[in-house]
C-alpha positions as CSV (number, residue, x, y, z in Angstrom):
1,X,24.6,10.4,-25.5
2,X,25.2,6.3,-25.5
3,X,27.6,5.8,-22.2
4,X,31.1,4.7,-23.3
5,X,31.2,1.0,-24.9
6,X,27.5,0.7,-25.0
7,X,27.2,-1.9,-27.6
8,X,29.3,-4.6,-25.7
9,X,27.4,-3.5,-22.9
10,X,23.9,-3.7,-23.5
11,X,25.2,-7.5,-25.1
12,X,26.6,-8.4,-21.6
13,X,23.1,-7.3,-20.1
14,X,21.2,-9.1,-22.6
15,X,23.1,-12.0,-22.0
16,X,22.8,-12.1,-18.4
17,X,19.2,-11.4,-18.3
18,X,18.5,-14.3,-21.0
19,X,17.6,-17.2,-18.8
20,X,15.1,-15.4,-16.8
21,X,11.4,-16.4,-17.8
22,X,9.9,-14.3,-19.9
23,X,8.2,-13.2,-23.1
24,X,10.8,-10.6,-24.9
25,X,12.8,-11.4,-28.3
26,X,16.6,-10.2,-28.5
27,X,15.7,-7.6,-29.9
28,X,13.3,-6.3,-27.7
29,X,15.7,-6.6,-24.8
30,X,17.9,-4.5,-26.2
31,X,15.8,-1.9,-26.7
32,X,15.3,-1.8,-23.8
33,X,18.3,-1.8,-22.9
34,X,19.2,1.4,-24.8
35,X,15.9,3.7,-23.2
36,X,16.8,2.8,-19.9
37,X,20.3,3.8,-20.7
38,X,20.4,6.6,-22.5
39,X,17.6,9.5,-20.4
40,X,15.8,11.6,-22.5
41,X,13.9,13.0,-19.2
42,X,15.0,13.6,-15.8
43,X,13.1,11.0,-13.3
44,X,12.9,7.6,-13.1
45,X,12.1,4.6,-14.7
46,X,8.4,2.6,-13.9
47,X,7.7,-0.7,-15.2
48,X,4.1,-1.7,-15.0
49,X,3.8,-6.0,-15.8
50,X,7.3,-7.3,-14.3
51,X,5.9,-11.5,-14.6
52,X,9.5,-13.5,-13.3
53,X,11.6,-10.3,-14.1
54,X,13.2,-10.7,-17.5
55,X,12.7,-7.0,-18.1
56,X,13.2,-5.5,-14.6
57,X,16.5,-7.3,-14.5
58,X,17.4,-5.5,-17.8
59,X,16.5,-1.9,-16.6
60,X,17.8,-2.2,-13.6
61,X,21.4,-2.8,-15.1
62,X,21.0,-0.7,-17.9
63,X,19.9,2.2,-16.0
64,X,23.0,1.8,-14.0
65,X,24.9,3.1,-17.5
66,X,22.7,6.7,-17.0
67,X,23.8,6.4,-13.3
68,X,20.3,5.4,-11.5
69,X,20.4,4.4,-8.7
70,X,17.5,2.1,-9.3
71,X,14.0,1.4,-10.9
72,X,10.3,1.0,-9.7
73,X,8.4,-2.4,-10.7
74,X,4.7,-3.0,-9.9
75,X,3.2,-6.0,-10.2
76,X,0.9,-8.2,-7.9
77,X,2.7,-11.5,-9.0
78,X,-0.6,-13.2,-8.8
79,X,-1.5,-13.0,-12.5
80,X,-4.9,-11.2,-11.8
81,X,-5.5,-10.3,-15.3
82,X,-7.2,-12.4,-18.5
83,X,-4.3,-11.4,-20.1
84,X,-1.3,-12.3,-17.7
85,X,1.6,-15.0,-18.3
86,X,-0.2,-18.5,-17.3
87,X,1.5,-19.5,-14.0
88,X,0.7,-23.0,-14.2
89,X,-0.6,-24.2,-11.1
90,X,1.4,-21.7,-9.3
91,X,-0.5,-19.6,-7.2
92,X,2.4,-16.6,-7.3
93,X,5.7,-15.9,-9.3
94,X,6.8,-13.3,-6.3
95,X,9.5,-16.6,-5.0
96,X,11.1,-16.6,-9.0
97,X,10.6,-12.8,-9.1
98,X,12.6,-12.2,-6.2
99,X,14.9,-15.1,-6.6
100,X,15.6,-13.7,-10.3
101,X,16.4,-10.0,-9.0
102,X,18.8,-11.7,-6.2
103,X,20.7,-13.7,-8.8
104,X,21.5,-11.1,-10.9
105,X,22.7,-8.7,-8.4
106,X,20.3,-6.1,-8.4
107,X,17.8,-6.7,-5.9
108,X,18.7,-3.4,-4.0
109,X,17.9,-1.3,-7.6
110,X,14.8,-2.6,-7.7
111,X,12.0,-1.1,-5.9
112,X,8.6,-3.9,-6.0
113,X,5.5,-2.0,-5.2
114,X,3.0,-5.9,-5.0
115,X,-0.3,-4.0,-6.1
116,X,-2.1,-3.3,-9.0
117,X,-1.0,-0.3,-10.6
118,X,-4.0,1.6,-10.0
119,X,-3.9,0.5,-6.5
120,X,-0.3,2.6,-6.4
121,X,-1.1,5.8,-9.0
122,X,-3.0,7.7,-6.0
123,X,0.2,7.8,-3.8
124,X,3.0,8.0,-6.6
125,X,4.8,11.4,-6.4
126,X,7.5,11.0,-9.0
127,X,8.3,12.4,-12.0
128,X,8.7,9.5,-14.8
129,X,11.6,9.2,-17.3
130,X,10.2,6.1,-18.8
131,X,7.2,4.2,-18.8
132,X,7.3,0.6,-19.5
133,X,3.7,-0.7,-19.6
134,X,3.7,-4.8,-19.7
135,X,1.3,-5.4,-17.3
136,X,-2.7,-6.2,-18.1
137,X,-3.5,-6.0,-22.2
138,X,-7.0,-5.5,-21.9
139,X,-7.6,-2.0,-23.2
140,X,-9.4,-1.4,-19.8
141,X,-6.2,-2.1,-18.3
142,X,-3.2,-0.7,-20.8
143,X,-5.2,2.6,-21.0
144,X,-5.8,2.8,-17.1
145,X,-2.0,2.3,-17.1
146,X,-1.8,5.2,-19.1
147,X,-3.7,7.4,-18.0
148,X,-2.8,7.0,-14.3
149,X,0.8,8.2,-14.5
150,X,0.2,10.6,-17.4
151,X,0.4,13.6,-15.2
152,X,3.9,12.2,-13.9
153,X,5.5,11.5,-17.0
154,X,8.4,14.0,-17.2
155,X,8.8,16.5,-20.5
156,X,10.3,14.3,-23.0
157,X,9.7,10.8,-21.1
158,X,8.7,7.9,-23.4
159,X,6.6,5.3,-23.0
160,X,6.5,2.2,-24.1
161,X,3.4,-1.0,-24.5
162,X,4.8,-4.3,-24.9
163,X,2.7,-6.6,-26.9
164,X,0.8,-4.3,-29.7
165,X,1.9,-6.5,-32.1
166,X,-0.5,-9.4,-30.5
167,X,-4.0,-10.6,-30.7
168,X,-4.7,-8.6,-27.0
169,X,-6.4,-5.2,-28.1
170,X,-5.1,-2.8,-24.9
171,X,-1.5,-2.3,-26.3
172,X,-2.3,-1.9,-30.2
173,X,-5.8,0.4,-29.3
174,X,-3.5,2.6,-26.8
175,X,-0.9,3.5,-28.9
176,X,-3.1,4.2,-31.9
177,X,-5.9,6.1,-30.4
178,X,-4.4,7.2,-27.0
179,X,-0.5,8.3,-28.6
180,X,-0.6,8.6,-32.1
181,X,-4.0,10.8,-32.5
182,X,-2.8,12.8,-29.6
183,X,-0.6,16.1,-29.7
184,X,1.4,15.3,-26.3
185,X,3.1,12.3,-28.1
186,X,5.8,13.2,-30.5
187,X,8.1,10.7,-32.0
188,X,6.7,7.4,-32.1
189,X,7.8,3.8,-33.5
190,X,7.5,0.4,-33.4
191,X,10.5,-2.2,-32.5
192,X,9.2,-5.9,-32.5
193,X,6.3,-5.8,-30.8
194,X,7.2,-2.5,-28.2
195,X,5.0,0.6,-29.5
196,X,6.4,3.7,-28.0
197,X,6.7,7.4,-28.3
198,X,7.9,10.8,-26.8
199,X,5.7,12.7,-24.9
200,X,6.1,16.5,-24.5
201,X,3.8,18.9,-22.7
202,X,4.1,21.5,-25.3
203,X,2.5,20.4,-28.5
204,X,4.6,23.1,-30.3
205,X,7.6,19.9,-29.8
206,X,5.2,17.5,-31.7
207,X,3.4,19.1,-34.4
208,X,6.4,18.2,-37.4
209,X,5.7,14.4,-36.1
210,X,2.3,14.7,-36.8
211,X,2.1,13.5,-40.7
212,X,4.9,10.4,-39.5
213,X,2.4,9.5,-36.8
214,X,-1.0,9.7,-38.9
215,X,0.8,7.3,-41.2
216,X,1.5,4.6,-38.3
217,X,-1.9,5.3,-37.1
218,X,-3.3,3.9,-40.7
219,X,-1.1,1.2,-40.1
220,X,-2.1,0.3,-36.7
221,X,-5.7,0.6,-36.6
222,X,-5.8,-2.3,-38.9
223,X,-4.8,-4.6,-36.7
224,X,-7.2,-3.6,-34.0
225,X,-9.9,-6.5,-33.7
């Protein structure tokens, strides 16, 4: 169910979150806007890749709709991978990352794990309502993301890659061969350049999505280099 006046909203959100650094289009953000919003899972939400925090600002409020109390973010800030935002001379964005979360009021929703993600799977204990994977595109890295908080990924969670619509292969090579081709991922889409789809432990709640996803798969593969 979208909460009450959800349009206006999510607009307000976007709006607020628009001047923080980042690499999202409008509609993107509000895409965002609406998974974080509207649970299709109980647990929480993880973002993996949060850069200056354009999209951990937008989670963070739109997750107050569904009545979270907050989010999980990690990122090193350091820009560690081939594939990470270029931080011009800068040897950290944690001071504009924090100063970003403090502006916009939601500092105290936002909990900043400063590690690699793999560095945090081994001691996560949480059942995930929504994945938000934005962090290294390598396909090393967007399929260790994957696979390191599959087993917490809540019946009916969805996860989402940012960038698959790029020239970085992780994202593109996940989705297709990691979520499309497999049975635990159900409905699947793409909205600008955010792949994502439902996952489901019983493959009995994915098999009528099979035919829908074999057809984005023929799709998608050609735009793996």
């Amino acid at each position: 169910m979208l909460p009450p006046d959800f349009a206006r909203v999510r607009d307000d959100i976007v709006r607020e979150a628009a001047d923080v650094e980042g690499f999202l289009s409008g509609k993107e953000m509000r895409f965002l806007c609406l998974l974080a919003a509207v649970p299709t899972a109980p647990g929480t939400i993880l973002e993996i890749g949060s850069f200056k925090g354009k999209s951990t600002v937008l989670l963070a409020k739109a997750a107050r709709l569904a009545g979270d109390d907050g989010i999980h973010a990690v990122d090193p800030l350091d820009a560690p991978s081939t594939t990470d935002p270029d931080l011009r001379g800068a040897a950290s964005s944690a001071d504009a990352f924090r100063e970003n979360l403090r502006r916009k009021g939601v500092e105290d929703a936002v909990t900043h794990h400063r590690m690699r993600s793999e560095e945090l799977a081994p001691n996560w204990d949480r059942p995930i309502r929504f994945l938000w994977i934005d962090g290294d595109h390598t396909l090393r890295g967007a399929r260790t993301d994957l696979e390191s908080f599959r087993p917490f990924l809540a019946d009916g969670a969805i996860v989402a890659l940012h960038d698959a619509l790029h020239a970085f292969e992780g994202g593109v090579r996940v989705f297709a061969e990691d979520m499309l081709l497999s049975d635990d991922f159900g409905a699947a889409g793409v909205v600008g350049s955010i792949a994502w789809s439902q996952f489901h432990r019983d493959p009995a709640k994915t098999i009528h999505h099979r035919a829908d996803k074999l057809d984005l798969y023929r799709r998608m593969a050609r735009l793996i280099p």
